[in-house]
Each structure stands twice: as C-alpha cells, then as structure tokens.
C-alpha positions in Angstrom: 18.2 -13.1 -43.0 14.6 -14.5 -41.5 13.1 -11.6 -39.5 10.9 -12.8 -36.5 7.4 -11.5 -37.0 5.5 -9.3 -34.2 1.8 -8.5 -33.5 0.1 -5.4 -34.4 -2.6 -6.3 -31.5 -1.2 -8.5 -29.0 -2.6 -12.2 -29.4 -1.8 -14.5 -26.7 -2.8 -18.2 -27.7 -5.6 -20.1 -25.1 -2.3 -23.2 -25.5 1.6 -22.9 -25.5 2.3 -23.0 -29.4 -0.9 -21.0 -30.0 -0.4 -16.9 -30.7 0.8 -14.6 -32.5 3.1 -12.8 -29.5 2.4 -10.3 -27.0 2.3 -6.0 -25.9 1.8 -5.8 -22.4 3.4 -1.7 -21.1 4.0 -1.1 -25.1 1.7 -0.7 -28.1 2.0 -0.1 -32.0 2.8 2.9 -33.0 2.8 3.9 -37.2 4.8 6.0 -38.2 4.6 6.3 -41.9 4.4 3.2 -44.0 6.1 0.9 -40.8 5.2 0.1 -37.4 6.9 0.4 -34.2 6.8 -0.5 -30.4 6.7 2.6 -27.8 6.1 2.2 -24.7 2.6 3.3 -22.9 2.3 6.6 -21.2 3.5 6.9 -17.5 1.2 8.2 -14.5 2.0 11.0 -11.9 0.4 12.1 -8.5 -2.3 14.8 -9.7 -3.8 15.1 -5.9 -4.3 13.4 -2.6 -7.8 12.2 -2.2 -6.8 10.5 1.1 -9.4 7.7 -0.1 -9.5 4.2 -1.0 -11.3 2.8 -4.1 -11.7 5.2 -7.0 -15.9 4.7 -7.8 -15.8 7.3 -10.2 -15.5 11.0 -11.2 -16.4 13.9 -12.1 -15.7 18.1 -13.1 -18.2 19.8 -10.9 -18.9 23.4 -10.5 -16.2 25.8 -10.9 -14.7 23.1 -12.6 -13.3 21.5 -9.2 -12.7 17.7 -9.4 -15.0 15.6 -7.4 -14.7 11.8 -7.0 -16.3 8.9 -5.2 -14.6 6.6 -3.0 -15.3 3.7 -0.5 -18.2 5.1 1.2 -17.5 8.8 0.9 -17.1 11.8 -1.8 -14.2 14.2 -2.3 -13.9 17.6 -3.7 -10.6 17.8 -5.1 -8.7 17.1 -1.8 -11.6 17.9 0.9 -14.1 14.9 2.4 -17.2 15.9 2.2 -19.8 15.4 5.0 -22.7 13.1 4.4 -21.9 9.5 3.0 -22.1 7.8 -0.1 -22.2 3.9 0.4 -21.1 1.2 -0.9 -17.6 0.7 -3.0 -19.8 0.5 -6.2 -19.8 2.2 -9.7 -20.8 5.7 -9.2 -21.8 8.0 -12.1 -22.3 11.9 -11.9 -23.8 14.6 -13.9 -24.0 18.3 -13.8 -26.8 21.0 -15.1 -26.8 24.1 -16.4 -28.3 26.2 -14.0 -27.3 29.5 -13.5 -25.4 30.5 -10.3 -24.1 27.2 -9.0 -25.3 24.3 -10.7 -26.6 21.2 -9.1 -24.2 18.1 -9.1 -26.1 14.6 -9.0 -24.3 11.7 -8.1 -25.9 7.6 -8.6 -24.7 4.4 -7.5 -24.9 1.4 -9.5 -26.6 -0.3 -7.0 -28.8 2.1 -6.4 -29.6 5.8 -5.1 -29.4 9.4 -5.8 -27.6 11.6 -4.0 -27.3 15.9 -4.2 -23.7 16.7 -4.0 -22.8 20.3 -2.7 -19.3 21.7 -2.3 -19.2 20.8 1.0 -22.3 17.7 1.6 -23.8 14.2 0.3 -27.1 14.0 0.8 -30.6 12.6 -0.3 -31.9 13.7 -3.7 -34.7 16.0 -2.6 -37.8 14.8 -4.8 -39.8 12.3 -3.8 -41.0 11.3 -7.5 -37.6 10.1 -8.1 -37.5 6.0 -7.2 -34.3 7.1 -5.8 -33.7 3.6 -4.1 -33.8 1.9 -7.7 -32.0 4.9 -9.8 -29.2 2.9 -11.1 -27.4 5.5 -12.9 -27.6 9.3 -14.3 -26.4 11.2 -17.0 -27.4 15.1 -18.7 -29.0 16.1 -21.9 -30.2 19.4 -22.7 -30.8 21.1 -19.4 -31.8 17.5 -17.9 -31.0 15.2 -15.6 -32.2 11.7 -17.3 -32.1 8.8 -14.5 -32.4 5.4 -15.5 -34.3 2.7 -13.3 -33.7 -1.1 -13.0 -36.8 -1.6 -13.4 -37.0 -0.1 -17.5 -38.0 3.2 -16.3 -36.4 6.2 -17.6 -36.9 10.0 -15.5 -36.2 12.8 -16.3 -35.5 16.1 -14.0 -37.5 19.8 -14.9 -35.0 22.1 -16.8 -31.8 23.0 -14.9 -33.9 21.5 -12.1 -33.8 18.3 -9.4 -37.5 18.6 -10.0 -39.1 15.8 -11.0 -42.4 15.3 -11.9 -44.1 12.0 -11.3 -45.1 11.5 -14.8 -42.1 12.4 -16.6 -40.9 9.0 -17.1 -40.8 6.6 -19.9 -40.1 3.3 -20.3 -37.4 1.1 -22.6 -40.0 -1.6 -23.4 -38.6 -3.8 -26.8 -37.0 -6.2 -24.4 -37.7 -7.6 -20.5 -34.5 -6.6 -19.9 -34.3 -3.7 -17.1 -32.0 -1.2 -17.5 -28.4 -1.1 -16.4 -27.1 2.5 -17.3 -27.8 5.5 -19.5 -25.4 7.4 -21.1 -25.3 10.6 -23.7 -23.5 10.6 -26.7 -24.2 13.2 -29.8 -27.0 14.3 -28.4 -28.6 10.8 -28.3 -29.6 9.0 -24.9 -28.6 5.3 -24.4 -30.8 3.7 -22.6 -28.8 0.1 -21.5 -30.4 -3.1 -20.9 -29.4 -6.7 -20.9 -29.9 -7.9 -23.7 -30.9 -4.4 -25.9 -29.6 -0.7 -26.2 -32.9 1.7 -27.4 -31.2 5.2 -28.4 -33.7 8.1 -27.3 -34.0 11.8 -28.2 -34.7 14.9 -26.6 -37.7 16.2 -28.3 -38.5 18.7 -25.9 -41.6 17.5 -24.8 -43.4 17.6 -21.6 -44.1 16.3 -18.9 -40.9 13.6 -20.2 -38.8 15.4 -22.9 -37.4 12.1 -24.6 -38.6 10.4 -27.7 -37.8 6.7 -28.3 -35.8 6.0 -31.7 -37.2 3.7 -34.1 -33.5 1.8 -34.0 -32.7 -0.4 -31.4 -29.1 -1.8 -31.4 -29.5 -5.6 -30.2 -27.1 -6.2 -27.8 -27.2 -5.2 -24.0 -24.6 -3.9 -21.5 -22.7 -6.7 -19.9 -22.0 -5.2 -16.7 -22.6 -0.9 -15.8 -19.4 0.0 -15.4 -17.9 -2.2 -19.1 -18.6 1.0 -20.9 -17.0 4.3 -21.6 -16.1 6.7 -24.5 -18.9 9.3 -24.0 -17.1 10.9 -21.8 -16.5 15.0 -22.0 -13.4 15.0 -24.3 -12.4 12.0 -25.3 -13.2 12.7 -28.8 -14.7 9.0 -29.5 -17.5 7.2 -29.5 -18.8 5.0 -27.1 -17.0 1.1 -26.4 -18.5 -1.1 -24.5 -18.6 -4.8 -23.4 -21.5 -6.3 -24.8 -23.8 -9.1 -23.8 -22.5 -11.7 -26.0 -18.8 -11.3 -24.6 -17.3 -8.8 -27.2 -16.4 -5.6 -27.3 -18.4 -3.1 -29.6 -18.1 0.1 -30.7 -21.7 2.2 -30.7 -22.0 4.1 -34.3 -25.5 6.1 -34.3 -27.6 2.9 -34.0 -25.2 0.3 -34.9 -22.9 -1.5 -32.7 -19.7 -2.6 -34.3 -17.2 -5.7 -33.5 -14.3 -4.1 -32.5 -12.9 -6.8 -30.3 -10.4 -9.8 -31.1 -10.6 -13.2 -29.8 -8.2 -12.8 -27.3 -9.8 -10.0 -25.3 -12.9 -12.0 -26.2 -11.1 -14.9 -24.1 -9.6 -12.4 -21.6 -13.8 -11.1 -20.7 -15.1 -14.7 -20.9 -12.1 -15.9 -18.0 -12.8 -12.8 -16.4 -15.4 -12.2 -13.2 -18.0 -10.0 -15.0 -18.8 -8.1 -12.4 -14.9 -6.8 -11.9 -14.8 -5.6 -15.6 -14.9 -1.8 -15.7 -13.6 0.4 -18.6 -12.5 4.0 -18.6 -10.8 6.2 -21.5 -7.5 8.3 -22.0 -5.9 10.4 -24.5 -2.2 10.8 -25.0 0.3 11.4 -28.1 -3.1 12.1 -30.3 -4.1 8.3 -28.9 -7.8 8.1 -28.0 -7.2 5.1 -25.8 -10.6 2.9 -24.3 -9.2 0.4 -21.0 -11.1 -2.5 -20.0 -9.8 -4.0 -16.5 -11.0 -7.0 -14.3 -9.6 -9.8 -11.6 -7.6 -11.0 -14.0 -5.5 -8.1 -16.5 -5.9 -5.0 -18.3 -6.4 -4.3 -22.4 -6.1 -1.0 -23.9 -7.6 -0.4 -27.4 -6.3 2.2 -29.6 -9.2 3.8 -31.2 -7.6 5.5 -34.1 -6.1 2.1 -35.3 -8.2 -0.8 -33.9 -4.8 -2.4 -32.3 -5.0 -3.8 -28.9 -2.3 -4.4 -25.7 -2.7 -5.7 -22.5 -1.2 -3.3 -19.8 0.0 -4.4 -16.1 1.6 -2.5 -13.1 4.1 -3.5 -10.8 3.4 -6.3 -9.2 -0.5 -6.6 -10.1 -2.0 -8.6 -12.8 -3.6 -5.5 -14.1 -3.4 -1.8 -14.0 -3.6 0.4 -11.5 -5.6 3.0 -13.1 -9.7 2.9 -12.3 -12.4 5.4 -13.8 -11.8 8.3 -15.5 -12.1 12.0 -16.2 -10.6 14.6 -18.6 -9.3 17.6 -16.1 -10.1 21.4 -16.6 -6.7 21.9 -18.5 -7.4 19.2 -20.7 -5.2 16.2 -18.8 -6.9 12.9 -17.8 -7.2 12.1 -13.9 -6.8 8.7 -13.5 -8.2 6.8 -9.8 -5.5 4.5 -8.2 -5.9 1.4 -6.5 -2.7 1.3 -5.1 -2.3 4.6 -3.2 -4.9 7.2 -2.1 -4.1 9.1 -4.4 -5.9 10.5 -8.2 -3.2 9.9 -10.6 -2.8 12.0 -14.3 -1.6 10.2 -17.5 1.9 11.8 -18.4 3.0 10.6 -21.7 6.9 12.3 -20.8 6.8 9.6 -17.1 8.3 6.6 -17.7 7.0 5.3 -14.3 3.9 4.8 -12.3 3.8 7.4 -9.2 7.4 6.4 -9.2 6.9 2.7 -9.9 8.3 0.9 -12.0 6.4 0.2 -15.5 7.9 -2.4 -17.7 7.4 -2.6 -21.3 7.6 -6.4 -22.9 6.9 -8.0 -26.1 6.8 -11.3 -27.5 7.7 -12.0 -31.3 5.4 -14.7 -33.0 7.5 -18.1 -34.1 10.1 -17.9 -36.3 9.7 -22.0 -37.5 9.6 -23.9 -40.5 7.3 -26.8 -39.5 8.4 -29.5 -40.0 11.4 -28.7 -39.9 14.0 -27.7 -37.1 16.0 -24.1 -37.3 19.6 -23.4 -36.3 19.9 -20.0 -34.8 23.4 -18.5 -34.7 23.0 -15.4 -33.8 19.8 -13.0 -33.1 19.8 -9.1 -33.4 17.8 -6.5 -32.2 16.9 -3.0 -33.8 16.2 -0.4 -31.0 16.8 3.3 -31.1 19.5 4.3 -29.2 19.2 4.9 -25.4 20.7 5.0 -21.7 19.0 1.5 -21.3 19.4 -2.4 -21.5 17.0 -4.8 -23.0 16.9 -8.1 -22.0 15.9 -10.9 -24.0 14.7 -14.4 -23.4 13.5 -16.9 -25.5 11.9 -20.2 -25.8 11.8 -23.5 -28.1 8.4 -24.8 -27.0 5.7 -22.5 -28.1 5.9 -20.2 -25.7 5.3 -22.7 -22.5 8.7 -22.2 -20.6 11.3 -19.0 -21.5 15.0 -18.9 -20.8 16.7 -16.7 -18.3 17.2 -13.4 -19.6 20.1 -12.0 -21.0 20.9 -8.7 -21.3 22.4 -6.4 -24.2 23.1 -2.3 -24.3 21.2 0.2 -26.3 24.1 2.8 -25.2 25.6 2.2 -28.5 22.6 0.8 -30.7 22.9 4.0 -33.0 26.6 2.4 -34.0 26.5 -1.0 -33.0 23.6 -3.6 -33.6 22.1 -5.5 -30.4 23.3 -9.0 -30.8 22.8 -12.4 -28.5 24.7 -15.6 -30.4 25.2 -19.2 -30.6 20.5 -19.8 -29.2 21.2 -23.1 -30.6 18.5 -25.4 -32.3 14.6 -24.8 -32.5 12.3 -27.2 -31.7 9.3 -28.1 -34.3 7.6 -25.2 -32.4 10.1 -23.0 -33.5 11.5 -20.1 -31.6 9.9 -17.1 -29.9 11.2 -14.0 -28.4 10.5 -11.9 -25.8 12.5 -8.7 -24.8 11.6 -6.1 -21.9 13.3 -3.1 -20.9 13.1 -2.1 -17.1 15.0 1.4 -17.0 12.3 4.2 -17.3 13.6 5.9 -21.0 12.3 6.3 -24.2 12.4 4.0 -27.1 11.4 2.5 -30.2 11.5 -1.1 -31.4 11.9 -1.4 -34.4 12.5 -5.1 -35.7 14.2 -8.2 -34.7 16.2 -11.0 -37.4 18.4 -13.6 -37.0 21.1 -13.8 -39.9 22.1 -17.2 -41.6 19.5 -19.2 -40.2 19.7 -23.0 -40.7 17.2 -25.1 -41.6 17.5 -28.7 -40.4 15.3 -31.7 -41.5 13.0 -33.1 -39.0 
C-alpha cells in the first residue's frame, strides 16, 4: 500500500513537476495527532449596502455598522449625504467621548473626513494637513493621523482638536509614512522601508513617545496589512517591503510566509494586494487578495491555502470588521451587498464554493509506477467527489471521474485500472461541488508496481 502524500500549506511549484500539491476552498485541520482537509467557512448576506466596492469598515456609535464604498459612506443600510471620493483604502476610528462620539474616516490617498449618523464632511481643524492624512487610527482618547510626508498628529482628548504642534515625526528612514495602526497599546507608525513602534506617554502638546526599536522592514502597500483589528485575537500580518509576509511581535517582525505566497505577491500588482482577517471554528484566519488569487493563513498553525469564488480568480470577500455580536462582516465584490462568514454555509450568498486539493507525486524516480487501483478516505456524506489525475507533473489533468460518499462509512471510494506513471509520477486532484460537510482524510493506492525505466 503507497499512500499519496498531501500538503499541510498548499505549495504550488513556479513549473509543472515542481510542488508539493494544492488547498484552494479547503485547509488543514488537526485533530489530535493527524491532519485533515475541511472545507473553508461559507458567506451569507448580513445587509444591503446598495453600494459597489467595499473600501473599508467600521463599528461606529451605538455600535451601528458603517462602511465606505465607491465614492460614498453607508450606515448599516442608509447612504449618507456628503461624499467620500475615490474607490481607495479607507480606514476609520472612533473616540471615547461621552454622548455620541466622533467617527473619523481617511482615505489612503488622502483626506479626513467627520462622519455623522447621517453626513460626510470635511474634518473641521485646520491644523490637520488633511489633504496629505493618509490614514488614522485611536489610542488612548486620541485620534493619531499619519502624514505622507513622516508626520505623525495627534487629536486633543476625546477631541477633533488639533493643535498645530502636536505632531511628531518618524525620522530613522526617508521613507514617508504609509499607515498607522494600534496594536497592545503601541502605535505603528508604517513607512517604506521601516516600521518605528511609538507610545502614548501622555504628553502634551503630542502625547506619543518614539521607541528605541525600530522593526526594519516597511509596509508594501496600505491596505497589505491587518490583524489589529478589534477582536481578532492576533497580532498584526502584513506584507512587507521585501515581498514576504511577516508577523509583527512587540518590535520584531517575523517570517511567516512560504515561497509560494512569496511567488504569488511578487506576480501580483502591488497595488491590488489588500488583506483583511476572520475568525471561525476557533481559526484566527489573516487573507491577502490581489489581481491574481487569494491566500488565507491560519494563525494558530502557520498553514496556508489559497481560496477562490465562483468564477473569479480570487475571493470575493474585501476588508473586514468583527460585528456587535461577535460575527465578521465581510465586503463583497460581487453584489452590493456586506456579507458575514458562516462556518455552517456551504455556499457563497448562494454560490457555489468548491473545495479542491492536489496530492504531491506518488513516483519513484527513475522509475515508472503501475497503478491498479486508487482509493479515497472521506467521511461519509450526501455528496460525490470527483477525481482527476495526471502523469506529467501536474501540467495537463484527466477528465474527472466521479465516485459516491453516500456509502463511504461502509464502502471505500475506489477508481481502478489509472494505468502507468510517467517518470513524473502521478498526482491527484479531487474536488467536491455539492455544498456538505466533510473530512478528507487520506488517499492510497494498493499493490502499486514498480516498473524499471
């Protein structure tokens, strides 16, 4: 019996013949001492928007959701007056002032906006480079505004105040800033080339204190980084300047990426990578999208899959926000409509969602295999899987053929007679289309031959 091996993070090669297999719709799930395939988490209609282009979102007062879309903002399901241009990143932050609090909203390429339950409009001080405000986040009673210039402002307490000198400046590289964010009490301040951590030290007129850390890699593009986010539970992922993905830890930015999502970021248009967050089954789950696909990282184990909706290259799913009962909103590109993860939906907003994984080759270079028979170990379920394979590293696949998991309690899931291997060996690939619940479990093929080249 030679089982067929399959990836804990999926590793497509750059060349047929290259790679370790695939998870696009499915991911690794442990479950004691093995490791099984489940599919991802479904998404349901949360709300109509009635807008186009998810920019980002928010929990606003009374804990209503407000988003940003092409050229407007949304309270939950009512269009505000006043407009917010562009179709850019848009990042919002809320203080604590008594009564109703004020809402800020930035755009990524620049200006600050006052957002009230029912209007957009101009932040109201003047000593606020509002035109070059690039993006905006809260710490300790303030709103901290970063500049693309290097500068960093800071609002009074529970204020939009802002006085003209409380500012400072993120100086150990040339580098501008492209976002700020807050995590555990620190402020991020994001460059292009470094990240300087600051501290509110209470202070006046500017209530920040530079770190003596600075983490040495900048911010590829503003909207490559999430994980701060109000309950997500993690720490903040981003896309760094050198093309990988890193994980910030205090003052330290760890590697967290593999070289196929490495490959995946270089092929991509940088300025189409974004990244938002989820939870779901106890899954802290970090999402980087672009032009080209969509990876998920697991947090908790480091795996990775790539993720794809119907009849897209990548996800549908865009920016982020955990909801007042403790669900995530998703934005959709497809519909106007804000979406909500729902681990129990086996679709998309009623579209379909696919799981499919590749095994790794089953080959013993030089020589050639004989396979008489492969089977398939899948929980039982109202569902067929289909399987194709192929003999030349992965570079063309068979037409599928299906088997039944109505009976795979009793019966195994068998295909016979898949003939000879190439050198390259073989390779596997099975997807299920019907929107159920399973488990993959392993794949083998019995009595396997091996023939001399």
């Amino acid at each position: 019996m030679a089982d067929l091996s399959f990836p804990l993070s999926s590793t497509p090669g750059a060349l047929a013949g290259e790679g370790e297999g695939r998870l696009i719709n499915c991911a690794i799930e442990k479950q004691g001492e093995r490791h099984v395939i489940r599919r991802v988490p479904g998404l349901v209609s949360a709300y109509s928007a009635g807008q186009s282009t998810p920019r980002g979102f928010t929990l606003g007062p009374s804990s209503e959701p407000y988003g940003a879309f092409n050229g407007v903002a949304v309270r939950s399901t009512t269009l505000l007056s006043g407009s917010l241009p562009g179709t850019d990143l848009v990042t919002w932050a809320m203080n604590n002032k008594s009564g109703t609090p004020d809402l800020v909203a930035v755009r990524e390429g620049g200006g600050a906006y006052v957002v009230s339950t029912t209007t957009v409009s101009a932040y109201p001080d003047a000593d606020l480079p509002s035109g070059s405000a690039n993006s905006v986040a809260f710490l300790g009673g303030f709103f901290i505004f970063s500049i693309s210039d290097g500068r960093i402002f800071a609002s009074q307490l529970n204020s939009t105040d802002i006085n003209a000198l409380s500012f400072g400046s993120a100086e150990t590289a040339p580098d501008g800033l492209k976002r700020g964010i807050v995590h555990a009490n620190t402020y991020y301040a994001m460059g292009a080339t470094t990240i300087e951590p600051w501290l509110n030290a209470g202070t006046s007129p500017f209530p920040l204190r530079r770190a003596t850390s600075v983490i040495p890699f900048g911010l590829l593009t503003a909207a490559a980084v999430a994980g701060h986010e109000q309950g997500f539970g993690g720490n903040p992922v981003f896309v760094a300047s050198d093309g990988t993905v890193r994980e910030i830890l205090g003052y330290e930015a760890k590697k967290v990426s593999t070289v196929a999502v490495e490959r995946f970021i270089a092929l991509s248009t940088t300025s189409s990578l974004e990244a938002c967050v989820y939870t779901s089954r106890g899954r802290q789950v970090w999402v980087l999208s672009s032009d080209i696909g969509s990876w998920e990282y697991n947090v908790a184990n480091g795996s990775w899959n790539e993720r794809a909706s119907a009849g897209d290259v990548r996800w549908r799913g865009s920016r982020s926000m955990q909801n007042s009962a403790g669900g995530w909103y998703i934005g959709d590109r497809s519909s106007t409509s804000v979406l909500q993860i729902s681990d129990p939906t086996r679709t998309e907003n009623g579209s379909a969602l696919t799981p499919t994984w590749e095994s790794g080759p089953l080959k013993a270079y030089p020589a050639r295999e004989v396979i008489p028979a492969l089977f398939a170990d899948l929980t039982d379920a109202a569902a067929t899987v289909t399987m194709s394979y192929s003999k030349d590293g992965g570079a063309t696949w068979t037409t599928p053929a299906t088997g039944s998991l109505a009976n795979a309690d009793l019966y195994p899931v068998r295909w016979n007679r898949l003939g000879r291997a190439t050198h390259h060996g073989l390779r596997v690939r099975f997807s299920i289309a019907d929107a159920v619940d399973f488990a993959f479990l392993s794949a083998s093929v019995p009595d396997l031959q091996i023939r001399k080249p």
